[in-house]
C-alpha positions in Angstrom: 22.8 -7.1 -113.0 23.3 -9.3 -109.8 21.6 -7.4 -107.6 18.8 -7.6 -110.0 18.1 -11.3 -110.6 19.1 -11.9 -106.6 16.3 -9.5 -105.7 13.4 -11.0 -108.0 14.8 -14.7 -107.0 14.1 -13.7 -103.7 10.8 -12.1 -104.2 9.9 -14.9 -105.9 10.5 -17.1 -102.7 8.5 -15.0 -100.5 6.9 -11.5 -101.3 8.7 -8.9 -99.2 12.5 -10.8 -99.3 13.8 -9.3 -102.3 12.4 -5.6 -101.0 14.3 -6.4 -97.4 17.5 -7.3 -99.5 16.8 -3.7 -101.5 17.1 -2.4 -97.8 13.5 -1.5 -97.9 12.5 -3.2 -94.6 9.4 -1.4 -93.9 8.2 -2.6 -97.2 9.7 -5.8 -97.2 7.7 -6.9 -93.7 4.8 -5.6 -94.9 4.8 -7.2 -97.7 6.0 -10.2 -96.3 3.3 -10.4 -93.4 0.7 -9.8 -95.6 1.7 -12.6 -97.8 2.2 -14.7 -94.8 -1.3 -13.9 -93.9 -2.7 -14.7 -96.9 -1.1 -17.7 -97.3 -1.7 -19.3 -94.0 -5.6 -17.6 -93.3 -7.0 -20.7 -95.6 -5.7 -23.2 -94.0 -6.6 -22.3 -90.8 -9.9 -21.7 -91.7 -10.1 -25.3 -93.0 -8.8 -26.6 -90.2 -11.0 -24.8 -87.8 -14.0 -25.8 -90.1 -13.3 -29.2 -90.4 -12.8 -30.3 -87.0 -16.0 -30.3 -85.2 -17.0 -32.5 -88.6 -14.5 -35.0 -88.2 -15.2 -38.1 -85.9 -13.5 -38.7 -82.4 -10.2 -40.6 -83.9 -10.0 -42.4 -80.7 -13.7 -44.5 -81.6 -13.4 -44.0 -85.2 -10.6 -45.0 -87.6 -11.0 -41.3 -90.1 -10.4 -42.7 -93.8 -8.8 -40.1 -95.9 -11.1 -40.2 -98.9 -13.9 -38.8 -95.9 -11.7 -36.1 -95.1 -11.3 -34.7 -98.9 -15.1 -35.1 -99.2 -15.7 -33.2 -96.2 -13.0 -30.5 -96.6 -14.9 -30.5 -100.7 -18.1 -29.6 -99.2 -16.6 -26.7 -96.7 -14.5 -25.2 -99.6 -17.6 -25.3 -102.0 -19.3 -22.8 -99.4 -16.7 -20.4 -99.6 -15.2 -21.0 -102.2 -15.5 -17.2 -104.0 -13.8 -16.0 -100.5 -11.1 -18.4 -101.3 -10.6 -17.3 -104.8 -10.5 -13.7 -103.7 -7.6 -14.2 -101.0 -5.7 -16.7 -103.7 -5.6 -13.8 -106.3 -5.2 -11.4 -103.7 -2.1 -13.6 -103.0 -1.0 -13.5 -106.4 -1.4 -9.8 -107.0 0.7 -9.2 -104.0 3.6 -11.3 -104.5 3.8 -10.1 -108.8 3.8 -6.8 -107.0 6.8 -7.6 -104.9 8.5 -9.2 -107.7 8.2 -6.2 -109.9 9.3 -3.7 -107.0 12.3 -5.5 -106.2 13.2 -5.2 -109.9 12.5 -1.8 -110.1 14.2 -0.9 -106.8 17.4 -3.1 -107.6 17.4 -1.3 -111.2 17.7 2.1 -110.0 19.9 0.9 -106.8 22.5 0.0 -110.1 22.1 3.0 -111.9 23.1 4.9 -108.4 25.9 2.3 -108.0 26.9 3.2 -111.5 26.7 7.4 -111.4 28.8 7.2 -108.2 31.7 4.9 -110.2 31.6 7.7 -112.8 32.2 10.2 -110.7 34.9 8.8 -109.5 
């Protein structure tokens, strides 16, 4: 039962950790890269797209209620893009979390066949 709740705990923290704590490390940095990936691609994007908007912060003192607005408008573009990756996201990491109890489940019932043999 420990290795159970220790595996979703840490799928839970980051898609991929409770597969690499299974010993399923090809899966588990797969998983955990795409995650990454997902998680990180937005706000790069952002970033990318909002800078050649913003002003020269040298000339221009850049007032925080401009940069929601602004960061608003480019997320409004794109914003079914963003909603795909988000879910995308969330499908991936419920799908870690649900391997990792799988895997840890039938890791146990080994555990336990092997103590009866015994």
């Amino acid at each position: 039962m420990k290795r159970i709740v220790i595996s979703i705990l840490l799928s839970f923290l980051g898609p991929g950790l409770g597969q690499i704590y299974n010993k399923e490390y090809k899966k588990g940095t797969i998983l955990l890269v795409i995650a990454s990936s997902l998680f990180l691609l937005p706000m790069i994007w952002l970033v990318i797209a909002l800078g050649p908007m913003l002003p020269d912060p040298r000339t221009e003192v850049i007032h925080p209620d401009k940069i929601q607005a602004l960061a608003k408008e480019v997320i409004g573009k794109d914003r079914h893009l963003l909603n795909l990756i988000s879910f995308t996201f969330l499908g991936i990491w419920a799908y870690a979390i649900t391997q990792a109890y799988f895997k840890s489940k039938e890791l146990n019932e080994k555990i336990k066949k092997e103590e009866i043999k015994e």
